[in-house]
C-alpha positions as CSV (number, residue, x, y, z in Angstrom):
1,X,-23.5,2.4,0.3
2,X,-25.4,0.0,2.6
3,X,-24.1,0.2,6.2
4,X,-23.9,-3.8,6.2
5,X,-22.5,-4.3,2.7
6,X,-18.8,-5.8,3.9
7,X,-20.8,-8.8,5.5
8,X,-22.2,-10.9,2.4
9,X,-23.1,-14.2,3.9
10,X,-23.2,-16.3,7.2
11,X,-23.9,-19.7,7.6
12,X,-24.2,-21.4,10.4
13,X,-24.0,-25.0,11.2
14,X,-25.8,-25.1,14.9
15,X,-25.4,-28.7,15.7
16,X,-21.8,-28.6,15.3
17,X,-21.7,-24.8,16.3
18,X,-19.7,-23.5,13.4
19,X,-19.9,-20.7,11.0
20,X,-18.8,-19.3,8.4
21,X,-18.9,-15.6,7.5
22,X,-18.2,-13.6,4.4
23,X,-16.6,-10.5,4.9
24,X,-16.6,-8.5,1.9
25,X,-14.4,-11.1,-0.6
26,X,-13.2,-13.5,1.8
27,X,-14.8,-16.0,4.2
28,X,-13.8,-16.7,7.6
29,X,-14.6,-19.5,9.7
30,X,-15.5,-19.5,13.6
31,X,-15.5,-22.3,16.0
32,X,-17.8,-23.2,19.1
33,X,-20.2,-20.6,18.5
34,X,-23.5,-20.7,20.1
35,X,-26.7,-20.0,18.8
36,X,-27.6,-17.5,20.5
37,X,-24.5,-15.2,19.3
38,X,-25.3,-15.7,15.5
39,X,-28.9,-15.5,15.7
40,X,-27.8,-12.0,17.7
41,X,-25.5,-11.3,14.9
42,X,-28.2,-12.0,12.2
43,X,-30.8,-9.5,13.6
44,X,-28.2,-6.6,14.9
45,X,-28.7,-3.3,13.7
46,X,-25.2,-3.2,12.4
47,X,-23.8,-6.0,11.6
48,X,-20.5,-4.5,11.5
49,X,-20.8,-3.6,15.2
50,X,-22.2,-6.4,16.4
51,X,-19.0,-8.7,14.9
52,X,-16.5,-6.4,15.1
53,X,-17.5,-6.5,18.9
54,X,-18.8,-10.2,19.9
55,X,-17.1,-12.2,17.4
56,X,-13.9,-10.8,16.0
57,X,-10.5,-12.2,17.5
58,X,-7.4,-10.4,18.2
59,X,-5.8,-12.0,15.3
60,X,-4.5,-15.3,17.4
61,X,-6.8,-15.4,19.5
62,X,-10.9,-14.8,20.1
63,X,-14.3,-16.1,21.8
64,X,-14.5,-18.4,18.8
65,X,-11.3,-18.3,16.9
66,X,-10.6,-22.0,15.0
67,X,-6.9,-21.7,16.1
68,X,-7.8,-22.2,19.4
69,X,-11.0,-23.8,19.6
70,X,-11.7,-27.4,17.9
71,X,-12.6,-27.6,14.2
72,X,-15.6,-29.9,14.1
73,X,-14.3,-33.1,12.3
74,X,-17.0,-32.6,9.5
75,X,-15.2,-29.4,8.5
76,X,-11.3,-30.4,8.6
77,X,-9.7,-31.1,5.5
């Protein structure tokens, strides 16, 4: 099995600094995220790692959780 296989897509919207990541069946969304972390996350060795570690919240709360950082108006339902 390929080491990076639970991540199957990220997208990133840079002007509004949002993305979007697909963890194995079910996409997650991140707010206020620079550049320079998802171009980091994009070229890590491990994926995995890298999110797990940079990215990932506690569950109410991260670096770029939506809960607690602004939903760019583009993106809110």
């Amino acid at each position: 099995m390929h080491e990076n296989s639970d991540i199957a897509r990220i997208c990133y919207d840079k002007k509004e600094r949002y993305m979007v990541i697909k963890l194995n069946k079910t996409y997650y969304h991140y707010c206020e995220i620079d550049a320079a972390t998802v171009t980091s996350l994009q070229n890590a060795r491990s994926k995995r790692d890298y999110f797990q570690t940079n990215i990932r919240g506690s569950g109410s709360d991260g670096p770029f959780d939506c809960r607690t950082h602004p939903i760019p108006k583009k993106y809110k339902n």
